[in-house]
N, C-alpha and C positions, 0 to 999 in steps of 0.2 A: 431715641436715636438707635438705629439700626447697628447692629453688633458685628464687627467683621472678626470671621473666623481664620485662624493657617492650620488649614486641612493637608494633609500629607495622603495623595490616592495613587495608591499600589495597585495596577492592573496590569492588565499584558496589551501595550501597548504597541507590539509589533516593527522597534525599530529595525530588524533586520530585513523587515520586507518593504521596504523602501516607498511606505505610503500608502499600498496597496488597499489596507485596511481604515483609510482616513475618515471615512464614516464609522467605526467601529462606535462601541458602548461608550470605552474608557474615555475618549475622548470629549464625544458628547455631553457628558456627566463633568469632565472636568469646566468643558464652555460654559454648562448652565450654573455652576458653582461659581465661577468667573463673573457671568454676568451677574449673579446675586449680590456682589462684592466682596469676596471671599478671594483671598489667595490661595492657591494651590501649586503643589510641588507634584509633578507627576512620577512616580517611580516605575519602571519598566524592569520586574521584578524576572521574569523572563531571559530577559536581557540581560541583565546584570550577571544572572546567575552563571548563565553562558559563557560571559567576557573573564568570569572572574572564574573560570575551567583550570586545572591542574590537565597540561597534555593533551587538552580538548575533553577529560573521561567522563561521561556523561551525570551529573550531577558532583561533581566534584568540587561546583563554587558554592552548594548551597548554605554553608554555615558564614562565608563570608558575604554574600548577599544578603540573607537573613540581620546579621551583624551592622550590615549596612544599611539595614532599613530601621534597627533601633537606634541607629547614631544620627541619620537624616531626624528623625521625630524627636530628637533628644536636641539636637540643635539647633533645630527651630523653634521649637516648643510647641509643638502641635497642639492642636484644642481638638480635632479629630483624624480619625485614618479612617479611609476610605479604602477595602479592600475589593476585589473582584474575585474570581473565582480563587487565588490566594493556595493552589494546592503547593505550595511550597514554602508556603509561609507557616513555619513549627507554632505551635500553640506556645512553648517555653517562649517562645518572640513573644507572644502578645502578652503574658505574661510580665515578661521585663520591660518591657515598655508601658504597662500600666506601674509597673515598682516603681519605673523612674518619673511617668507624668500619671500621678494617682489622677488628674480630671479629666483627663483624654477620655473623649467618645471614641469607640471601636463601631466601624458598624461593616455590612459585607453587603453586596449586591451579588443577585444571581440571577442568568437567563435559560443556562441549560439545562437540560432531563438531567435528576436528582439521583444520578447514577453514579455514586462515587464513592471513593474509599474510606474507611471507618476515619482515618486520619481528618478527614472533611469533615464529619461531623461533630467530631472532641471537641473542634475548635468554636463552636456554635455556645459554647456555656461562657465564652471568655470574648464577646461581644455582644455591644445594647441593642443594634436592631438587624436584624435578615431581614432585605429586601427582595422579594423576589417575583418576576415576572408571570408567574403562573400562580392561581390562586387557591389551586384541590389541596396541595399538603399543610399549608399554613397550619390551621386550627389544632390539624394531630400532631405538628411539629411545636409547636410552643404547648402541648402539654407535656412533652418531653424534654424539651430545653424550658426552665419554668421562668429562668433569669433573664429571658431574653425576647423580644417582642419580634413579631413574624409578621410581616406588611405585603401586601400586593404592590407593585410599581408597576406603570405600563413602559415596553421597550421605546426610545425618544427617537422621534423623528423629528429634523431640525431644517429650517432654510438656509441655514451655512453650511448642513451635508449634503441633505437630498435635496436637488434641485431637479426643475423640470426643464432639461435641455430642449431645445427647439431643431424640431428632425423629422424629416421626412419619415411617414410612419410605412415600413416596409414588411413588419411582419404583422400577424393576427394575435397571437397569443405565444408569452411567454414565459415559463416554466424550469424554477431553477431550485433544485434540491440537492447537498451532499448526501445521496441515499446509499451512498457504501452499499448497495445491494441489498439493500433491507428489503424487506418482504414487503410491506406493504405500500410506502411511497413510488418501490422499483414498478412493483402491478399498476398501481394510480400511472405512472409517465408513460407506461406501455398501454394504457385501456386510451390514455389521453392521443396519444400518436399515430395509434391507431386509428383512433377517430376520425382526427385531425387530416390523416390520408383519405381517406375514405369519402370526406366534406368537402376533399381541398383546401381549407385551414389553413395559413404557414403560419404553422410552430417553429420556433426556437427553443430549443433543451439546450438545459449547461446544468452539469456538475450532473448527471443523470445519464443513464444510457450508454454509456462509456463514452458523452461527451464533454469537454473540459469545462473546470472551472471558469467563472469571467470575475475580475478583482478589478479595485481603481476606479479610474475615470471609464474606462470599457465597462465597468457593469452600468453605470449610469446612462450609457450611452445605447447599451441595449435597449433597458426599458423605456426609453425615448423613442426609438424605433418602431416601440410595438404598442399594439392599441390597447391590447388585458391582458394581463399579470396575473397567474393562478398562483396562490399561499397551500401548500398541502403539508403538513409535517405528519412526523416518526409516530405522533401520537393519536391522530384522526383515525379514524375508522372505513374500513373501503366501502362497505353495503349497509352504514348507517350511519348517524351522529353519534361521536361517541358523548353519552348521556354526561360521563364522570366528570371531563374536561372544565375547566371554570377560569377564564382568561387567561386560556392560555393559548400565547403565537409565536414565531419567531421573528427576529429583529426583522429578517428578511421584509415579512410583511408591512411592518410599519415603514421600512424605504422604499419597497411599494407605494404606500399610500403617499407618504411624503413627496415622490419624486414624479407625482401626479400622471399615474396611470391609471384605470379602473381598475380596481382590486377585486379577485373572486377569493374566497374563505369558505372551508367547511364552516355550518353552523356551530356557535363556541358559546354556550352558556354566558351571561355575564357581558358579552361585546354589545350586544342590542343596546347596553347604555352607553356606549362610546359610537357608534356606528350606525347608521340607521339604514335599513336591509334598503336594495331599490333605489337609493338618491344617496350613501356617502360609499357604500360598497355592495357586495352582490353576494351573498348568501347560498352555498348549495347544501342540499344532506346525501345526497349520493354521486357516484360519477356520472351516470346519466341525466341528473337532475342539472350539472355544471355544466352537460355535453349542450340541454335543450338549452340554457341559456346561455353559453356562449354562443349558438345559432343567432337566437332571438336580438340580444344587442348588438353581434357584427353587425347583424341587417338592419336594425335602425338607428344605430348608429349612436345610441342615448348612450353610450361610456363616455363619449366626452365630458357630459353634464359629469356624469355621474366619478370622474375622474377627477374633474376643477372643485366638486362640494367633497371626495376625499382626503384630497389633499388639505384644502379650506380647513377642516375639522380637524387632520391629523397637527398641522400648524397651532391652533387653538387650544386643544388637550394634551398633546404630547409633546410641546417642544423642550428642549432643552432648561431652560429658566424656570418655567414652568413646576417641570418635575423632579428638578433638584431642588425647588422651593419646598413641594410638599417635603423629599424626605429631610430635608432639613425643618421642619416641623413637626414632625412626626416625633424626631430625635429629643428636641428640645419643649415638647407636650405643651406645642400652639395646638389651641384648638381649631385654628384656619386649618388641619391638616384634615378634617372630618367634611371640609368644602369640595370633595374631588369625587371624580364621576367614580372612582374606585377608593371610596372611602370604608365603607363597610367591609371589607376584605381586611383589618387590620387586626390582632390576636395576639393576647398574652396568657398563660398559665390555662390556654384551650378556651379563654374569654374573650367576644367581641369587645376590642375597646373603641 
């Protein structure tokens, strides 16, 4: 008989922005937990810390929020916490909330570039599993944390977030990076723009360019609009592949594919077994290489196909259930957890297990 868990998941779940982010992670992760049979307590750790302000003075709630989050697990009696990025959550927390439930699973999920403060990583010895969305640091990261197992997860794409709206398709190609003027995605949306004038093209740019962000039901309503969807992040390479890279994308992407547009990707090490180049997404290694094939499929027009068998697959491997299945197998050393197209990426003490 199947074992129902009361997970207590600490993420940033964005109540202050009224929705905007309702496809986010936190969420997702909470539905497939959900659907597994698991209750969960969602903590909006962010939020709290905020609300529970001395004068508004920035960081002023965090020992009472913290405090808050050991009394939530303490009174339910958690069997696991479920953190996310968690940069405010004190390692003395996790700590005392193991004093008080010595069987509590700790475990943390992560999607972003592993730029962060010594404080982030103290806390890596004092949880059972890092999950994280990119696969290059795993193996060196659990020879360094030795107690603690380092898993690849893919970002979830779900049919209860990303849907494929029905829409008059009015632009060509659309391209949406926070590249804060980075060097290299800022060049990538100017080489693409360019282009794109030059061909006739209509592009759409958001969050690039100096033009805005799009959030909510408007982001999904864009990608409805438009026929291909280019993926470029912070860590691709502009005049190559970068060789190092090893599944790693952003969320972005995968609601790309989910919300069944053609998706284009730098090529990324490790995705060939999630993706199939040509018929579930489109593969480039340079910007001219993305420039000929965007020509080549506006004009015959094969993204549709190749858009319906994206999505298809992102449904199949990524959804929600899914992928909070494996890492709750993972956690509990089912060996169902070595059945997943990203099985091999999993790593303790610098050993594949």
């Amino acid at each position: 008989m199947q074992k129902h868990y009361k997970i207590v998941h600490c993420g940033i779940f964005n109540e202050k922005d009224n929705g905007n982010f309702f496809y986010g992670l936190e969420r997702k992760i909470s539905h497939g937990l959900i659907q597994n049979g698991h209750f969960v307590y969602d903590f909006s750790y962010r939020d709290v810390e905020r609300n529970s302000r001395f004068l508004r003075i920035k960081d002023s709630g965090l020992k009472k929020m913290n405090q808050k989050l050991i009394n939530i697990c303490k009174n339910i009696d958690a069997d696991i916490l479920f953190l996310a990025k968690a940069e405010k959550i004190d390692k003395e927390t996790l700590i005392k909330i193991r004093e008080i439930l010595p069987n509590i699973k700790i475990v943390q999920w992560y999607v972003d570039h592993l730029l962060e403060k010594d404080e982030f990583f103290d806390k890596l010895d004092c949880i059972d599993i890092f999950y994280y969305a990119n696969a290059k640091e795993l193996q060196n990261l659990s020879k360094k944390y030795q107690n603690t197992v380092f898993s690849f997860f893919p970002n979830i794409s779900d049919p209860a977030f990303d849907k494929k709206l029905e829409s008059e398709k009015i632009n060509d190609v659309i391209y949406i990076a926070r590249d804060y003027n980075e060097d290299v995605r800022t060049k990538f949306a100017v080489l693409l723009k360019d282009f794109c004038d030059k061909e006739n093209i209509k592009l759409k740019v958001y969050a690039s360019l100096g033009n805005p962000a799009i959030f909510g039901n408007d982001f999904h309503k864009a990608i409805a609009q438009t026929k291909i969807a280019i993926n470029f992040n912070r860590d691709d390479n502009l005049n190559e592949v970068n060789q190092e890279k090893i599944l790693g994308a952003s969320d972005r992407m995968a609601q790309f594919l989910g919300s069944g547009i053609c998706t284009f990707s730098p090529r990324i090490k490790g995705f060939e077994k999630l993706y199939k180049d040509k018929e579930e997404i489109v593969y480039f290694d340079t910007p001219n290489d993305c420039f000929e094939k965007l020509k080549y499929y506006l004009k015959d027009k094969n993204y549709e196909l190749i858009a319906k068998k994206g999505q298809e697959k992102t449904y199949e491997i990524a959804n929600a259930k899914r992928v909070t299945q494996f890492m709750l197998e993972l956690l509990f050393k089912d060996d169902k957890s070595n059945n997943y197209e990203w099985s091999e990426y999993k790593f303790k003490q610098g050993n594949q297990i």
